[in-house]
N, C-alpha and C positions, 0 to 999 in steps of 0.2 A: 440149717438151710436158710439161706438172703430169701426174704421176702419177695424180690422181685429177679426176673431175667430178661435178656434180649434173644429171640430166635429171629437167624435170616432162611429167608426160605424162597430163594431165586432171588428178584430183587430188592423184595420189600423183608423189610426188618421190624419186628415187632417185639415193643413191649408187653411182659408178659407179668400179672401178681399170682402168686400164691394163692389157692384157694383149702383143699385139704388133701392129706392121704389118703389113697384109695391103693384097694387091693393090690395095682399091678403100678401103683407109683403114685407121685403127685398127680395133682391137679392145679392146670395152669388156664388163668383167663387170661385173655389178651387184651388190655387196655386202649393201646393206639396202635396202628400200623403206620410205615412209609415207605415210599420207595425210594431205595440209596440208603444213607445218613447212617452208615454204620456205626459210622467214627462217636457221632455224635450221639447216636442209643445208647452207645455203652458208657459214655458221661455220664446221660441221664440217669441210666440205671446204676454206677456206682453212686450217684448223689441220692437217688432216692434207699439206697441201701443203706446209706453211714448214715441218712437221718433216721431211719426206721431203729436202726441199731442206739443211736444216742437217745432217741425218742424212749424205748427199751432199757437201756441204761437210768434213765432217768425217774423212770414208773418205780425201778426197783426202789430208788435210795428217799424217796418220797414216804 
């Protein structure tokens, strides 16, 4: 599971981290909202994913 997502929900789009599993699913916090800027959430959030994931990568081979 990507450490992060984007949910829209009417107009405003929000950035969402990972927090833990719980019984009936994840647990998601919501970091920023906005309104519109979908195009652009979902940038963010593949950029903050390949860094978490290379960050990850990285931890291992150390």
């Amino acid at each position: 599971m990507k450490p992060f997502r984007f949910v829209v929900n009417g107009q405003k789009t929000h950035i969402q981290e990972y927090k833990k599993e719980m019984l009936f699913g994840p647990e998601w916090e919501t970091i920023i909202s906005f309104v519109g800027c979908r195009n652009r959430c979902k940038q963010i959030v593949d950029l903050l994913n390949e860094c978490a994931t290379i960050s990850k990568n990285k931890q291992k081979n150390d």
